[in-house]
C-alpha positions as CSV (number, residue, x, y, z in Angstrom):
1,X,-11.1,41.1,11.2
2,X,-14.3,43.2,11.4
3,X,-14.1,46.7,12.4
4,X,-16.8,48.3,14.2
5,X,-17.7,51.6,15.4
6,X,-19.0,52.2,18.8
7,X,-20.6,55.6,18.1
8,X,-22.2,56.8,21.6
9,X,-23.2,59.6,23.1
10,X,-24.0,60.9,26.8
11,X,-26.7,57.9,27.7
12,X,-25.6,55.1,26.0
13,X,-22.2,55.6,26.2
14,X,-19.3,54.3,23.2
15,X,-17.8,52.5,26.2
16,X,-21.1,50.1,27.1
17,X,-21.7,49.4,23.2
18,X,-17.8,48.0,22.7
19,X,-18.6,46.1,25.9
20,X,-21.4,44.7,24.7
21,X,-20.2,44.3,21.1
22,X,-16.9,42.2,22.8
23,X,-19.9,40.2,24.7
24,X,-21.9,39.2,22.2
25,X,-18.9,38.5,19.6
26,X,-17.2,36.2,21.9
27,X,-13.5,35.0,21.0
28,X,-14.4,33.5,17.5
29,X,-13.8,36.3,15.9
30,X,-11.5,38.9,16.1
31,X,-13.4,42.5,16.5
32,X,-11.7,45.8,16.6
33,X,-14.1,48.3,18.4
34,X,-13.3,51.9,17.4
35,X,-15.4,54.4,19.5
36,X,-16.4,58.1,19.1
37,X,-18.8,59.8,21.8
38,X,-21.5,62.3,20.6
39,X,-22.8,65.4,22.9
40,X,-26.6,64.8,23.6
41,X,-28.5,64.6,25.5
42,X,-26.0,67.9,27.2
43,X,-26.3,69.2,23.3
44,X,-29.6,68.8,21.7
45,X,-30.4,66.5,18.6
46,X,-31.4,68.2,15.3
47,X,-31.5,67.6,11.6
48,X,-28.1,66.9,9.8
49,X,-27.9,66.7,6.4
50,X,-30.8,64.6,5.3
51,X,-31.9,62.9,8.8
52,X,-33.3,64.0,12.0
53,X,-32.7,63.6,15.6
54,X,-29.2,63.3,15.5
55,X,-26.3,64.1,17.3
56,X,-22.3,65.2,16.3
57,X,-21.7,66.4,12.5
58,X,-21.6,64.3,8.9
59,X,-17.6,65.1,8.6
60,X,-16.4,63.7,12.2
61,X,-18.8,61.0,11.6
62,X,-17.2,60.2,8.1
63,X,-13.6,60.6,9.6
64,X,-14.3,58.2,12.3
65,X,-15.7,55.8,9.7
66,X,-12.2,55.4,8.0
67,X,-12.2,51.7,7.2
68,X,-15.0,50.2,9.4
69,X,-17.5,47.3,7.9
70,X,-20.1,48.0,10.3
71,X,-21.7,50.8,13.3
72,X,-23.2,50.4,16.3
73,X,-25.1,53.5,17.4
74,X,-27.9,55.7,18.2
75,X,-28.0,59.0,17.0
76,X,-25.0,58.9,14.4
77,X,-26.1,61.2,11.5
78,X,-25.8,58.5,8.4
79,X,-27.4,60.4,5.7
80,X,-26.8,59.7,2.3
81,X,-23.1,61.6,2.0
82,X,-21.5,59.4,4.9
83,X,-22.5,56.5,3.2
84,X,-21.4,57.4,-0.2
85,X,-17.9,58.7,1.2
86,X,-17.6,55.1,3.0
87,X,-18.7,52.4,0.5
88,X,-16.8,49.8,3.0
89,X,-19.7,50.3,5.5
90,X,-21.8,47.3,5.5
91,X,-24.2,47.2,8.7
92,X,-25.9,50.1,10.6
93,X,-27.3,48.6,14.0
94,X,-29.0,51.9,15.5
95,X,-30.4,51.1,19.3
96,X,-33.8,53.4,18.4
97,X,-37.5,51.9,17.5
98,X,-37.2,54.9,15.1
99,X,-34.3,55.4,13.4
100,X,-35.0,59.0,12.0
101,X,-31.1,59.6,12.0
102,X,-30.8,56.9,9.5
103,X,-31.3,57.7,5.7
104,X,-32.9,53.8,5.2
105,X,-33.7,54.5,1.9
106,X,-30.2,55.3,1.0
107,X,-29.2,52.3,2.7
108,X,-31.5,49.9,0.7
109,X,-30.1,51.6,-2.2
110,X,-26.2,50.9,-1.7
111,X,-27.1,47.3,-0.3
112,X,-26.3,48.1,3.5
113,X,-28.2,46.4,5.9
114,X,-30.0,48.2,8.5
115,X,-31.7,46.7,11.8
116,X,-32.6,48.5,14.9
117,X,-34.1,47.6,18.6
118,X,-38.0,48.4,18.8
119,X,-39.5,48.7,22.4
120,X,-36.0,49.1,24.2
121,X,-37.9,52.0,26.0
122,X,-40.6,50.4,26.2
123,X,-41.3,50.0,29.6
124,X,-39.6,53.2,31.1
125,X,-42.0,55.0,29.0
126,X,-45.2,53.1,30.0
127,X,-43.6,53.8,33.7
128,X,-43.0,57.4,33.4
129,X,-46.8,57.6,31.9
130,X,-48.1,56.1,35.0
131,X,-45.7,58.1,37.0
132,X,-47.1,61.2,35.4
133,X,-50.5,60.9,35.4
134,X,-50.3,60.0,39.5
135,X,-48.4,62.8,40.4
136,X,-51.3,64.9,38.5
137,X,-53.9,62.6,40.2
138,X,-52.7,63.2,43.6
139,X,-51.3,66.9,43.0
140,X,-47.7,65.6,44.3
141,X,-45.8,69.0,42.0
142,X,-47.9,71.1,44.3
143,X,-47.2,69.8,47.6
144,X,-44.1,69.0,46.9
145,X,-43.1,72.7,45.6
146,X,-45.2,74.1,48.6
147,X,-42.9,72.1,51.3
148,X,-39.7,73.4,49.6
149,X,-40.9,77.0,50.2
150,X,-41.7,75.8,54.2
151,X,-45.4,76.5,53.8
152,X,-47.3,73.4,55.5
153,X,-50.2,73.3,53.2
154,X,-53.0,71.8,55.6
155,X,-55.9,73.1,53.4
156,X,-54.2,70.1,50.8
157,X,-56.5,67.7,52.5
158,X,-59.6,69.8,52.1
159,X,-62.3,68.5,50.1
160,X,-62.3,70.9,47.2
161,X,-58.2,70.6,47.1
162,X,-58.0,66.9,47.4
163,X,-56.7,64.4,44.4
164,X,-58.0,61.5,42.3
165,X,-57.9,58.0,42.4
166,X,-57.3,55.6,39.6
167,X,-59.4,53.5,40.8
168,X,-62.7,53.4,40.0
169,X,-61.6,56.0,36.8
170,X,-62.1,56.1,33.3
171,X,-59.2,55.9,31.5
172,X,-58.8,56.1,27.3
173,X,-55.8,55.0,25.8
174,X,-54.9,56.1,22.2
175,X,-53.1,53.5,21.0
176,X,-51.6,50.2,22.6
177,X,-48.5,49.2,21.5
178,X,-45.5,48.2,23.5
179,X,-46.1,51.2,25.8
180,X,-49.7,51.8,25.8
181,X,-50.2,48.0,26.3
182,X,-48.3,47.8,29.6
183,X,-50.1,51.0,30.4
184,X,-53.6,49.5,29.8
185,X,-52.3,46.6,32.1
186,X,-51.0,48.6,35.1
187,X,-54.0,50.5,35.2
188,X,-56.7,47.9,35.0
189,X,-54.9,46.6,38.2
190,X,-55.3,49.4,40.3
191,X,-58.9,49.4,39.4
192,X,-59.7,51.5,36.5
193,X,-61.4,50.8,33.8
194,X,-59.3,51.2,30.6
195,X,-60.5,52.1,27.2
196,X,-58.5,52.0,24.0
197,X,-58.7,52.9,20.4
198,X,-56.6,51.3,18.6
199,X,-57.3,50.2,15.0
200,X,-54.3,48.1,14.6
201,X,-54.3,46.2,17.5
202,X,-54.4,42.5,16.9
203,X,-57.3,40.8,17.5
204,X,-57.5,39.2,21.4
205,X,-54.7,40.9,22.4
206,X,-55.8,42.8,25.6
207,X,-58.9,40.7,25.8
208,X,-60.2,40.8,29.5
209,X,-58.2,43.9,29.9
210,X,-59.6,46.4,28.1
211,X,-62.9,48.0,26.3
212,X,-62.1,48.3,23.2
213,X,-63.6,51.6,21.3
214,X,-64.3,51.8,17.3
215,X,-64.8,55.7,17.4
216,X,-62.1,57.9,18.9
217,X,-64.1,60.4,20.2
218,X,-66.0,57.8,22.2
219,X,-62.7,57.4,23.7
220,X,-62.9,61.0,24.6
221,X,-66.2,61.5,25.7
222,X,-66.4,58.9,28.4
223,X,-62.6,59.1,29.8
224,X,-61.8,60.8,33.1
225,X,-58.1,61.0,31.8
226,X,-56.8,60.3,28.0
227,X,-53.0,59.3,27.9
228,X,-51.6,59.2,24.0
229,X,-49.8,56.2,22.7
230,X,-50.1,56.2,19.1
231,X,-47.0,57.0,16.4
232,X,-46.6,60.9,15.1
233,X,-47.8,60.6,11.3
234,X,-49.4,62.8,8.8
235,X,-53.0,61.7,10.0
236,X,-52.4,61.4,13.7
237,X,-50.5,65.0,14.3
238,X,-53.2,67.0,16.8
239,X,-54.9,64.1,17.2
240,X,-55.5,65.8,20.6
241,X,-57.3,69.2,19.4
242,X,-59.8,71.8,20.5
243,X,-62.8,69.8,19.4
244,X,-61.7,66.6,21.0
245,X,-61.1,68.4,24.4
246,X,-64.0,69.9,24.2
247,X,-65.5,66.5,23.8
248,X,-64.4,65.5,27.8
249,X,-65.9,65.6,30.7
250,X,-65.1,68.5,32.5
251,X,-62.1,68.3,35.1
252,X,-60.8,65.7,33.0
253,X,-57.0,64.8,32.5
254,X,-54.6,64.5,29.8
255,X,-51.0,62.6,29.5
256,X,-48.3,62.5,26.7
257,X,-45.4,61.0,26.7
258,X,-45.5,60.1,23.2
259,X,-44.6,62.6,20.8
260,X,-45.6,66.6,20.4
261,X,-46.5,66.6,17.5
262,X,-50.1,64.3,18.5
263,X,-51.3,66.9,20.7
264,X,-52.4,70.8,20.4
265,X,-50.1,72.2,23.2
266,X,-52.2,75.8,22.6
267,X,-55.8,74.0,22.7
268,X,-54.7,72.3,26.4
269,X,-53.5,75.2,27.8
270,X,-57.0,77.5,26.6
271,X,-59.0,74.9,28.1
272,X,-57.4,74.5,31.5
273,X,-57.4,78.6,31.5
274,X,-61.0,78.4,31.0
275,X,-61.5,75.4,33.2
276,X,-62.7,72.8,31.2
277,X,-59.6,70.7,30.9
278,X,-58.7,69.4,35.0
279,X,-54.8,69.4,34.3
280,X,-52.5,67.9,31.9
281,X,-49.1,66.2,32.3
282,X,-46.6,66.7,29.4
283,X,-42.6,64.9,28.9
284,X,-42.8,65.8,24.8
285,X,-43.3,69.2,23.5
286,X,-44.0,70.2,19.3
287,X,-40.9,72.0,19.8
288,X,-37.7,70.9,22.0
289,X,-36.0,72.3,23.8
290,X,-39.3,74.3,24.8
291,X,-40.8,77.8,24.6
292,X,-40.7,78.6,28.6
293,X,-43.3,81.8,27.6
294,X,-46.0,79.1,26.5
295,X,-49.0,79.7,28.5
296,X,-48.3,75.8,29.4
297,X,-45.5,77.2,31.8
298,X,-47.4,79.9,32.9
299,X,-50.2,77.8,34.2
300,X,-47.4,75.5,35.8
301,X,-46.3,78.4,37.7
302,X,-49.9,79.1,38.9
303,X,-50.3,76.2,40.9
304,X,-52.2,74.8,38.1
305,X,-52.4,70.6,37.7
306,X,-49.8,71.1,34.7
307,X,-47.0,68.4,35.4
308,X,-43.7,69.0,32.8
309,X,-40.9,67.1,32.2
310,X,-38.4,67.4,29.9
311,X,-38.4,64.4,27.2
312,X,-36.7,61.8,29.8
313,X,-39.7,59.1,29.8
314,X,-37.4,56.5,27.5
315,X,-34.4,57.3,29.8
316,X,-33.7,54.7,32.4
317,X,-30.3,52.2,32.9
318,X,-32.5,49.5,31.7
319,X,-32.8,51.2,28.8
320,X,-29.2,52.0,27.5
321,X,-28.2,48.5,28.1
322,X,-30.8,47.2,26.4
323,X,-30.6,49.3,23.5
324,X,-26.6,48.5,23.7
325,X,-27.2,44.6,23.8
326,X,-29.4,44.6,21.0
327,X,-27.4,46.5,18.1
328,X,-24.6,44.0,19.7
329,X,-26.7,40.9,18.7
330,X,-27.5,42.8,15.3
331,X,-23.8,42.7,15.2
332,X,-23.2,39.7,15.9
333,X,-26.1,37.8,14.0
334,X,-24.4,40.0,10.6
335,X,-20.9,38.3,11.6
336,X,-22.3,35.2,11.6
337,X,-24.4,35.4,8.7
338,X,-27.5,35.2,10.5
339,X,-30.7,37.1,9.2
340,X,-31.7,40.6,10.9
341,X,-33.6,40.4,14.1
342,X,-34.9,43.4,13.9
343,X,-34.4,44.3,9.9
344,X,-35.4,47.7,8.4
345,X,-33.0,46.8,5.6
346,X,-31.9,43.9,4.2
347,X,-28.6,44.6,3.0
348,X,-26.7,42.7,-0.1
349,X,-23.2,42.9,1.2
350,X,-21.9,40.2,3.9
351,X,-19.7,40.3,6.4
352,X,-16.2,40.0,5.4
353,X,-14.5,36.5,6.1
């Protein structure tokens, strides 16, 4: 008998991880899927206890835990204290590319295996990106807002109103992983020509695709529109600054659906004030939920080219059942005494018989 938590929340729901847990498992072994439902995306994420971006509280978490060998989840808070209070937890399968609600270095330390499911957003992110940075383009917010307050804005169409194309554009990718590499494809198709820097891109990997740039702000003085791709870290936060804006042409464009942390949110909105910067199109903030007196907002309210969303680029159906299928194969692979697809840690206990 293995027990298992299904611990879901408000997108991928406790109910679609035991279903795919009882999929994956089959009827060779018997499985008994407890479940417990967390409050985001209705209640925001936040730090608990030692970890970040999680959801529900260390105690119901540890209560729920009573007895289980292994959890299936996304946003679960397993800091250091849930473990120790259940030693009998032997697998944590989190659906995330990064697991920032897991303490992994706890984990490694009481010989519990981790594994979680990189790129299950992959491509509603790179989607969202493109959707973004066409309804800046063609200034869709605008006429969209202007028919919902029954103005018929004819002077749209006039030449010093009118949108962009992507074709025939410049456009600079920084970084080009799983996102920024379908990205780089989709655009190149419509006709643009797509530069990226990206220093740990393997070698031929979007040959006859894109330009590849050494120097970043290359990237950033020849691109009509710069779209960020690269991972938040110590060296990469405002990677977007002042200087670097300063660095594009004028009336260029900016997109991130990354993280909001890589870009100086007060730099973009100075330089579209002053006019430098064409418009900028935003799903990730430094802070969530948001400031709404940012001069970002303001600008929004203008009738500026300032597109906002709020954090939703990973979130599609696809998604969740991906995510949901591939802590289930975790599962199951741990069951079976299979090695980790996707291992963060090891682990030294096994699955009991």
């Amino acid at each position: 008998m293995i027990r298992v938590l299904a611990a879901g929340d408000r997108f991928i729901r406790s109910s679609l991880l035991r279903d795919c847990v009882l999929e994956a498992v089959g009827d060779d072994v018997e499985v008994d899927v407890r479940e417990i439902e967390f409050g985001w995306p209705d209640v925001p994420f936040g730090r608990v206890g030692d970890v970040d971006e999680a959801s529900g509280t260390e105690d119901e978490l540890i209560e729920a835990l009573e007895g289980v060998d292994a959890i299936v989840t996304q946003l679960a808070p397993l800091t250091a204290r849930v473990m120790d209070a259940r030693p009998e937890l032997r697998l944590i399968a989190v659906s995330r590319g990064g697991p920032t609600n897991v303490d992994v270095e706890a984990a490694r330390e009481r010989g519990i295996r981790v594994a979680n499911v990189p790129g299950r957003n992959g491509i509603a992110t790179a989607e969202m990106t493109i959707g973004l940075a066409l309804a800046m383009l063609r200034r869709i917010p605008l006429a969209h807002g202007s028919m919902l307050a029954d103005e018929w804005r004819g002077d749209l169409y006039r030449s010093d109103a009118v949108g962009r194309e992507v074709s025939g554009s410049v456009i600079g990718l920084l970084g080009a992983g799983a996102v920024g590499a379908h990205v780089a494809r989709v655009f190149a198709a419509m006709g643009a020509q797509v530069l990226v820097f990206d220093p740990y891109l393997p070698a031929g990997a979007l040959d006859g695709v894109v330009e590849l740039v050494s120097d970043v702000d290359e990237l950033f003085r020849r691109s009509d529109l710069v779209s960020v791709h690269a991972r938040l870290t110590a060296e990469t936060r405002h990677l977007v600054d002042a200087a670097r804006i300063a660095l594009m042409p004028r009336g260029s464009l900016l997109v991130n659906a990354a993280r909001g942390g890589l870009v100086d949110y007060d730099a973009v909105a100075a330089s579209i004030a002053d006019g430098h910067l064409g418009g900028a199109a935003f799903d990730v903030y430094p802070e969530e939920p948001v400031d709404f007196a940012h001069p970002l907002f303001t600008l929004a309210r203008e009738g500026e080219d300032v597109v906002v969303t709020p954090h939703i680029a990973g979130a599609s159906r696809e998604t969740a059942l991906r995510a949901a299928r591939g802590v289930a194969e975790e599962l199951r692979r741990f069951i079976t005494g299979e090695p980790a697809l996707n291992p963060l840690v090891e682990g030294t206990a096994v699955a009991p018989a």
